[in-house]
N, C-alpha and C positions, 0 to 999 in steps of 0.2 A: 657447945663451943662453935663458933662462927668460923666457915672457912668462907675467902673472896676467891673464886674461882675467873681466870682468866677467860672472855667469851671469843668468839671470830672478830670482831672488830676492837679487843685490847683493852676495854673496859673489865672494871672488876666489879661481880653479883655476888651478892652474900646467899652464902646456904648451909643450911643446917643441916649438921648431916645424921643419919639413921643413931640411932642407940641400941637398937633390936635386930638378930638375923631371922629369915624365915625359919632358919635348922631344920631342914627336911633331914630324914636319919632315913641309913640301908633298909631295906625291907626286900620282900619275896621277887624271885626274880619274874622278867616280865613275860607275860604271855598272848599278848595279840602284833607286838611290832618286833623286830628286830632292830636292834639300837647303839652304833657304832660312836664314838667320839671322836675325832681327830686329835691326838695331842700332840702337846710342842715339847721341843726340849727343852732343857733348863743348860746353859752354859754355864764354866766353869770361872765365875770371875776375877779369880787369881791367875789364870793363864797369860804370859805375857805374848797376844796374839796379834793379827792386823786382820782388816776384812779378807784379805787374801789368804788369808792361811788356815789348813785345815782346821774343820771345827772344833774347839774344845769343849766336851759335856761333862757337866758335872750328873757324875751315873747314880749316885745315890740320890739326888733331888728329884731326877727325869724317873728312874724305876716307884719312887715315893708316888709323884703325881698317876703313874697308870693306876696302881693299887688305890689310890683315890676313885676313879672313875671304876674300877670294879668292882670298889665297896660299893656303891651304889646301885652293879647293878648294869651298867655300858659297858660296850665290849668296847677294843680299844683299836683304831684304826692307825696303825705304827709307819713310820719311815713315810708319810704322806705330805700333802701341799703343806700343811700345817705346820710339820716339823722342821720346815726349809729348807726339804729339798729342794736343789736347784738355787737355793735363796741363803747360803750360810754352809751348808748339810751338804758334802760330797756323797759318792758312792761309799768310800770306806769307811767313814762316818754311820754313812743308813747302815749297812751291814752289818754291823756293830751294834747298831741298834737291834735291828731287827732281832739277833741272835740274842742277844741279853734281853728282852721286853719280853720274847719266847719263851725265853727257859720262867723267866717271871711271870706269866700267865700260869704255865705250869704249875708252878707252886701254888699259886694264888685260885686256880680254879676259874680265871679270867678267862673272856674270847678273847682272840685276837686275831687279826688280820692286815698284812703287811704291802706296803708299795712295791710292784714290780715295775722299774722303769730302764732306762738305757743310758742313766746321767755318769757312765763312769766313760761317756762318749766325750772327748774334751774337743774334736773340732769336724770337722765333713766327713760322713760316714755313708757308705752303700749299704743297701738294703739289704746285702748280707754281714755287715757289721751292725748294722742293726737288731738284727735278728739273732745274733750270737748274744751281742750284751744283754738283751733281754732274755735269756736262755740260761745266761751267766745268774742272773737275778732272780729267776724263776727256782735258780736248783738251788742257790740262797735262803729263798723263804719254804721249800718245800722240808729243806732239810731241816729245818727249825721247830717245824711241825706246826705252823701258820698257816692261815688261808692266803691264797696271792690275790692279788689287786692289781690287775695289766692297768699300769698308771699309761696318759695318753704322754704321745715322747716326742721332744723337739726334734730329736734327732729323724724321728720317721715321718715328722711335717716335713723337714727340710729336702728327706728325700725323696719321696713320695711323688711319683708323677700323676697320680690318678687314683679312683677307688680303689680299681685293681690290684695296687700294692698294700694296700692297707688289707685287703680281702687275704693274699696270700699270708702276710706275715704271721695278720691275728689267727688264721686256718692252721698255720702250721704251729705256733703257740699255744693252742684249745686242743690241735691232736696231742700233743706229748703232755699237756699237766696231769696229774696224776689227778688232781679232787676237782669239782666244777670250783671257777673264779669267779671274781669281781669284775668288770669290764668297768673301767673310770672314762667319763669324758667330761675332762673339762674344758673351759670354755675361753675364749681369752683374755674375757677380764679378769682373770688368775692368772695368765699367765698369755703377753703377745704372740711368745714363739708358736705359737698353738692355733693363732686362723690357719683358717681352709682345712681343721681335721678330717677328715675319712674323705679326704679327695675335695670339697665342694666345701665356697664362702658359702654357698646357700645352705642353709640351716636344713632345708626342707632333703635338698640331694644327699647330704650330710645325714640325713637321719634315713632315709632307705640305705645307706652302705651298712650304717652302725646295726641296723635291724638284717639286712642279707647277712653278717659274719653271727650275730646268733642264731639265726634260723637253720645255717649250716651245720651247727654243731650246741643245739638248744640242752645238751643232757651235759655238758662242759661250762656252761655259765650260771651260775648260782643267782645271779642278780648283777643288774649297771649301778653304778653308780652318777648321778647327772648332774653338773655343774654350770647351769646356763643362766640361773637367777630371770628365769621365765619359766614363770606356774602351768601356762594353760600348754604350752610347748612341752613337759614333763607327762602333765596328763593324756595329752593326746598322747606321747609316747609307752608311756605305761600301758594302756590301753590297745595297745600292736604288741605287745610282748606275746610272745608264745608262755601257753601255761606252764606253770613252775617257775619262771623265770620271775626273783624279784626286782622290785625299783627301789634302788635305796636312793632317799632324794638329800642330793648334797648344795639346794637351792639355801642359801643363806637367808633370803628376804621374804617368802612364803613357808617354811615349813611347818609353823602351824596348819596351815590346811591342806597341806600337803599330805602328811601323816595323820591326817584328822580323816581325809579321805570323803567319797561319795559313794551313790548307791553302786557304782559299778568297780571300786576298787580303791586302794590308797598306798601312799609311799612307805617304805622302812624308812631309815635314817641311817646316813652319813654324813657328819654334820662336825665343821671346825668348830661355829658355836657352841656345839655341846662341849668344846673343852672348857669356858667357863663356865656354862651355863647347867654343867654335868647331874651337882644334885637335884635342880629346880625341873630341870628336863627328865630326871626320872620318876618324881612324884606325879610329873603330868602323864607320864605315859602309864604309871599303876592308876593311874584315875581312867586313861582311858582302856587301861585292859577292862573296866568292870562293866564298859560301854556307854561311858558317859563322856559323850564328846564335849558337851558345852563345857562342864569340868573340867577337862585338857584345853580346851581356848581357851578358859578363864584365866587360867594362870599360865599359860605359852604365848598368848595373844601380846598381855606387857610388854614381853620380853624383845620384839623385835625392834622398837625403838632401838635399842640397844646394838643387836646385830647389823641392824642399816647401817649406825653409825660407824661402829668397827669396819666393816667392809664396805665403806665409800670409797669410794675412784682417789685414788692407784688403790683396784679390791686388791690386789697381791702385797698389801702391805699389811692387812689385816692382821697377821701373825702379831706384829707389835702391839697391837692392842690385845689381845687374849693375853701375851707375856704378862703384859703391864697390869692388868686385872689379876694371874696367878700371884703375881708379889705382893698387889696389894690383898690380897684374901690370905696371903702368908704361905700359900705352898713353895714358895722359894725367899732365899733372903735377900734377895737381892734384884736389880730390873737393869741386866745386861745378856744381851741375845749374843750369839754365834752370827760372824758376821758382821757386827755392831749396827745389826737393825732396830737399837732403840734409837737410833734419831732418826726414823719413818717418818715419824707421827708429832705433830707439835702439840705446845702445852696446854693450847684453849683446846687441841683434842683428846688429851688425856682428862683434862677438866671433863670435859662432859662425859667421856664416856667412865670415871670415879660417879660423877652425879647420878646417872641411871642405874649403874650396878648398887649403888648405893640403894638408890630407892628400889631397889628391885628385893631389897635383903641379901644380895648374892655374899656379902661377905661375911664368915664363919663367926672373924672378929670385926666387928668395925670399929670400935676403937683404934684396932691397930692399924687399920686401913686408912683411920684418917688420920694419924700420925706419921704413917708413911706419904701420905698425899701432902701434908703438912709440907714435907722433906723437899720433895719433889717442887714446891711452890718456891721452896729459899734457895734451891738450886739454880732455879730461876731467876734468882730476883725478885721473890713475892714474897714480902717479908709482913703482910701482916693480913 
């Protein structure tokens, strides 16, 4: 059955769409990468809400979707960019999360590991409100029995005069956690409020601050997490880590070679892609537990057509396309975000990014995928 998919210029191309999924199925868990997924939530969309108002989840959809990614096999990286915080997702919203996805790992035998940030900060905050909120958040996820994740925070760009503040905060943050963390830096094409992190626009000053606060305290950081969507800037970074310390690489547009690695080392994964991409990425990564890299770019390598697209400029809207792919793959019934961040993304870019998932297999059903794309087309106005 022919669908005419809308292109960037309003023309309609006929494509035919898949009959077959790849069906990669659970298998043994992995043992050369460590392998996180970002996931989203699924809102509630019987809630009568506005963008403005706390987010409504629907908790049986969002707990279903994690138990997805750790049948597989991915640990689950909770209350993150992903989930919209900052973007949909207040603080009492993540916390809520966080505590419910927790006790659900527990049953389920899941990793998981949780956002630590300062977003319950609503307007100008001194470096010691800053430090409290995150304090606040820290004893959140510890008590849940999660790894923490020092997400980077607007509120300590904002106040932040220098490296210097950033040096104290995170020092005093790494002294009191109780397990080694996650150190997140993202970048600010996820998020504006975010130049000039660790003191310095220059990427290069910026990356000796980030390397001074683990070097102070290298037995308290478990690994970074690196969001800058530059490959050789990651490697070089990895490469200055102090031993033990790992990279988990949360670059969207390289992570095949990233986690494919070279002869002097290679990235884990934190990765929002893997929220759709969750089964296909863990068949790659049991391919390369057995040491067969070209077998893991064989079938990872496809896949970034896909993620570029997702994550084109505004990259912080990307979240609307990983939803719009969980409904059409059927993990949720429905394609309405928290926030009403489904009208991010327009129709000729939901067209294409159905087209590549498509050909990718990613969908369980595609029948039903493309019945709901079908939907999606007459909601529009694309009636044939």
């Amino acid at each position: 059955m022919t669908l005419h998919l809308p292109d960037a210029h309003g023309a309609l191309r006929a494509y035919e769409p898949r009959t077959e999924p790849l069906a990669p199925t659970p298998d043994a868990p992995f043992t050369s990468r460590t392998v996180f997924s970002a996931a989203h939530v699924v809102a509630d969309p019987y809630a009568d809400t506005t963008p403005d108002s706390p987010a409504a989840v629907d908790w049986d959809a969002t707990l279903a979707f994690r138990r997805h990614l750790w049948s597989h096999g991915l640990g689950v990286a909770e209350a993150m960019d992903t989930a919209q915080r900052g973007m949909g997702l207040d603080w009492a919203g993540a916390a809520e999360l966080i505590r419910r996805s927790a006790a659900e790992a527990k049953a389920a035998g899941g990793r998981i590991a949780c956002g630590v940030g300062t977003d319950q900060l609503t307007g100008p905050a001194n470096l010691s409100e800053v430090r409290a909120a995150y304090e606040e958040q820290l004893a959140v996820v510890e008590e849940s029995g999660a790894q923490a994740i020092l997400m980077a925070s607007r509120a300590l760009a904002a106040a932040a005069r220098g490296p210097e503040d950033y040096l104290e905060v995170y020092g005093h943050l790494l002294r009191q956690a109780a397990e080694p963390v996650i150190l997140h830096w993202l970048g600010p094409m996820f998020d504006p409020a975010l130049e000039g992190y660790w003191g310095s626009s220059d990427l290069d000053a910026a990356t000796d601050t980030f390397l001074d606060v683990i070097a102070a305290h290298p037995d308290k950081v478990d690994g970074i997490k690196v969001s800058l969507l530059d490959a050789q800037r990651e490697i070089d970074l990895r490469r200055r880590l102090p031993k033990g310390v790992r990279c988990y690489t949360g670059d969207d547009f390289h992570y095949p070679e990233l986690i494919a690695g070279d002869e002097q080392g290679f990235s884990h994964a934190l990765l929002g892609i893997f929220d759709p991409l969750g089964p296909l990425a863990a068949q790659a990564v049991r391919v390369l537990d057995t040491g067969d890299r070209e077998g893991f770019r064989a079938l990872l390598d496809p896949t970034v057509e896909l993620s570029r697209h997702l994550f084109q400029a505004p990259t912080r809207f990307y979240k609307t396309g990983v939803v719009f792919l969980a409904w059409l793959a059927g993990h949720q019934s429905h394609f309405t975000m928290v926030g009403g961040l489904q009208s991010a993304r327009s129709l000729p870019h939901f067209a294409r990014a159905y087209e590549l998932a498509d050909t990718l297999g990613l969908f369980p059903d595609p029948k039903l995928a493309e019945e709901r794309m079908r939907n999606l087309l007459s909601l529009y106005g694309v009636d044939r």
